[in-house]
C-alpha positions as CSV (number, residue, x, y, z in Angstrom):
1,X,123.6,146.0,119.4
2,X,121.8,149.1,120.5
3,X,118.4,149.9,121.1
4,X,117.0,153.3,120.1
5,X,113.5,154.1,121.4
6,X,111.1,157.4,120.5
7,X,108.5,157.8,122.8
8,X,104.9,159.1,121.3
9,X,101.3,157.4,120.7
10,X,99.8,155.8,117.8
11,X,97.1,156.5,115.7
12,X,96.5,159.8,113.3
13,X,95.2,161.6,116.0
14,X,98.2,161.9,117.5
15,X,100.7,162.3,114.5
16,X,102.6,165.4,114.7
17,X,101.6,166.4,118.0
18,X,104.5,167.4,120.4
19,X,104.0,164.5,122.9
20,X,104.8,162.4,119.7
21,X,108.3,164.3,118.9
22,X,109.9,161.3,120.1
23,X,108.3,159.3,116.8
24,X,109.2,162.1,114.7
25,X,113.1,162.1,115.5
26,X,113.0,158.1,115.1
27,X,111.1,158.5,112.1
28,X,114.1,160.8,110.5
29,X,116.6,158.4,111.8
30,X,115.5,155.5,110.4
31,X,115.5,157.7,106.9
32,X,119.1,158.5,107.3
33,X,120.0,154.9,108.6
34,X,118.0,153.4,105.5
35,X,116.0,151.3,108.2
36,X,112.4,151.3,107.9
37,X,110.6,150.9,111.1
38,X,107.9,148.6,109.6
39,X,108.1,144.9,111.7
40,X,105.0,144.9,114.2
41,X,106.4,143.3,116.7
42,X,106.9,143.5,120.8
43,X,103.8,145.8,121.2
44,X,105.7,148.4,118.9
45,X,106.9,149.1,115.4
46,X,110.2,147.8,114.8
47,X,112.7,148.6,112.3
48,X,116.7,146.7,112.2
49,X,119.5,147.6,110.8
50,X,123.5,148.6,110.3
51,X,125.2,151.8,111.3
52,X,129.0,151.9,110.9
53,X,129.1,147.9,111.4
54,X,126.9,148.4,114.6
55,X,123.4,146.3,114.4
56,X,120.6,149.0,115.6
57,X,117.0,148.8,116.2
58,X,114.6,151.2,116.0
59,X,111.2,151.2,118.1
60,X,108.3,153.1,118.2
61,X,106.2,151.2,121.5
62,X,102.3,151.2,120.2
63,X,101.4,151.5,124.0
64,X,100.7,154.6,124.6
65,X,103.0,156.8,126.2
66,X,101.9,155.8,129.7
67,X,102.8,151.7,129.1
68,X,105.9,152.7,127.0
69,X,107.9,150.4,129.2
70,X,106.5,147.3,128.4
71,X,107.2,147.0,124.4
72,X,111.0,148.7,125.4
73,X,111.3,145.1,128.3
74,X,110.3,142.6,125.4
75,X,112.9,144.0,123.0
76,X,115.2,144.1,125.7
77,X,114.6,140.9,126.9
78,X,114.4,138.9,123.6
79,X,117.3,140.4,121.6
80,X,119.6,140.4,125.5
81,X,120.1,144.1,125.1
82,X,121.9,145.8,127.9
83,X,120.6,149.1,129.3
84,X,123.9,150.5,128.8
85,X,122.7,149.9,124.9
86,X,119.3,151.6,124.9
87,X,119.2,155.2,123.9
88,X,115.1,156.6,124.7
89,X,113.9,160.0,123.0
90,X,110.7,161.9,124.0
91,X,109.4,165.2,124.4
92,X,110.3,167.9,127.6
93,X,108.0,170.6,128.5
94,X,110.9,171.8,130.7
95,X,113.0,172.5,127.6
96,X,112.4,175.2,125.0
97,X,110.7,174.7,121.7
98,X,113.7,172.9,119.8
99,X,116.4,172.3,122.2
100,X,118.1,169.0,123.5
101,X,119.1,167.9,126.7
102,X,121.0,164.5,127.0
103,X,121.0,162.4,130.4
104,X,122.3,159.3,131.1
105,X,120.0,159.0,133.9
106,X,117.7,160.6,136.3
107,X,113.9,160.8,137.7
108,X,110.3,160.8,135.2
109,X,110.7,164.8,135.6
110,X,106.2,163.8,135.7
111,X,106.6,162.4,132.1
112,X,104.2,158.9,132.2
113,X,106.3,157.3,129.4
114,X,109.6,157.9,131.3
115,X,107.8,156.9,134.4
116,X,107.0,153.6,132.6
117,X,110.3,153.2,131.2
118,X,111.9,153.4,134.9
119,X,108.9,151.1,136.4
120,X,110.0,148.5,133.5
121,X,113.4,148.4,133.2
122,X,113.8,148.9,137.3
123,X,116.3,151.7,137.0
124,X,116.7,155.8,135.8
125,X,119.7,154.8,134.7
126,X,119.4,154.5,130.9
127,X,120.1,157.0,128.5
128,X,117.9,160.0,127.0
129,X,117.8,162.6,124.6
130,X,115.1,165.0,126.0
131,X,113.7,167.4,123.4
132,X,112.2,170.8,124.0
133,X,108.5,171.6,123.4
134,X,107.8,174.5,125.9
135,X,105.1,175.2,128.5
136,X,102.2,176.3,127.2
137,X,101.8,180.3,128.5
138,X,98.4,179.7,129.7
139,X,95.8,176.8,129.2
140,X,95.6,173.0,130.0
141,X,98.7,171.2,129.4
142,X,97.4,168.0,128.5
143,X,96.0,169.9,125.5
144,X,98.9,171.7,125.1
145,X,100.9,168.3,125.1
146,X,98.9,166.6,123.0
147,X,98.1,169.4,120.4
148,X,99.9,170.1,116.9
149,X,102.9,172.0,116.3
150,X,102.2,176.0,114.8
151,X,103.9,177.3,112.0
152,X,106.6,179.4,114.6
153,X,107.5,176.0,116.2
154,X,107.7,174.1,112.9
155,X,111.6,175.4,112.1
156,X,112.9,175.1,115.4
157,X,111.2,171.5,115.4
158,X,113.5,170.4,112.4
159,X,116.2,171.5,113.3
160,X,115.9,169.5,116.6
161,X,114.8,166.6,114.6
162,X,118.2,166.5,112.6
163,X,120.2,167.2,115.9
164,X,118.5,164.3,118.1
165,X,119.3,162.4,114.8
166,X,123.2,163.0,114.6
167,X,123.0,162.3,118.5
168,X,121.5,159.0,118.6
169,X,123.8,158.3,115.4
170,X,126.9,159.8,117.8
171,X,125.4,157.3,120.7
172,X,125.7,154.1,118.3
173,X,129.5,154.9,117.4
174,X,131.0,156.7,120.9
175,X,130.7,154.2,123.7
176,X,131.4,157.1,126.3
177,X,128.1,158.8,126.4
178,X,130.1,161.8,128.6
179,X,131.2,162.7,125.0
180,X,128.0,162.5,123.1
181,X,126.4,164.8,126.0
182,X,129.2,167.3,125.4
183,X,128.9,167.8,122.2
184,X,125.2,167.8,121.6
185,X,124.6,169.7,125.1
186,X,124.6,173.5,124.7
């Protein structure tokens, strides 16, 4: 069983913002793996199903990105997933507008949600597909962070939605995650 995570916050506010890129890949996966992420469940949406014989759930944590961690420990713990099995996407202001990075470990890099995940699950050693939103040239971050995506970002975004989909689809089938990095790092 895998475990596949986007990172973002709830509520319309929020929806389509870049901190909630995370949501948006997870929310084009579960269209391609024909698995609604509808069961409220484990402080998070949940959505189950099959990929190439593989059972997979989806989660979107209803948190808030700074408590992430604790909706991500419940499904680990209830459903005995190992954190070789857990695949967790977010946004990366240190990464260009729609590119990916995959790591199968490392520090927050300042993120709160990734700093919850590691706090949770007591180790940086899980997998991640990070995705590019850029540093704002000048203003506040936070604003930056939580603000919409413009029309020049909206292409680039897509694309990187689609890639960070055939990743986490490349993570559920290739249990060397060396592999997966290789081909979706450039």
């Amino acid at each position: 069983m895998k475990l596949i995570v986007g990172l973002g916050n709830p509520g319309k506010q929020y929806e389509f913002t870049r901190h909630n890129i995370g949501f948006l890949a997870l929310d084009y996966l579960s269209e391609q793996l024909q698995s609604p992420i509808n069961q409220a469940k484990f402080k998070g949406l949940l959505g189950e199903g099959k990929y190439k014989n593989e059972r997979v759930l989806l989660l979107k944590p209803m948190t808030y990105m700074n408590l992430s961690g604790e909706s991500i420990r419940e499904v680990m713990d209830f459903y005995k997933i190992e954190i070789q099995d857990v695949l967790v996407i977010y946004d990366d202001l240190d990464l260009p507008n729609g590119s990916l990075k995959l790591r199968y470990k490392g520090g927050s890099g300042g993120h709160n949600g990734i700093k919850s995940i590691i706090h949770h699950l007591k180790t940086e050693e899980f997998k991640r597909i990070r995705m590019g939103i850029g540093r704002p040239e000048h203003g506040d971050i936070v604003s930056y962070v939580l603000g919409r995506f413009n029309k020049v970002e909206e292409g680039p975004l897509q694309v990187a939605i689609e890639k960070a989909s055939k990743a986490a689809e490349a993570f559920i089938e290739e249990p060397d995650f060396t592999k997966v990095m290789n081909i979706y790092n450039q």
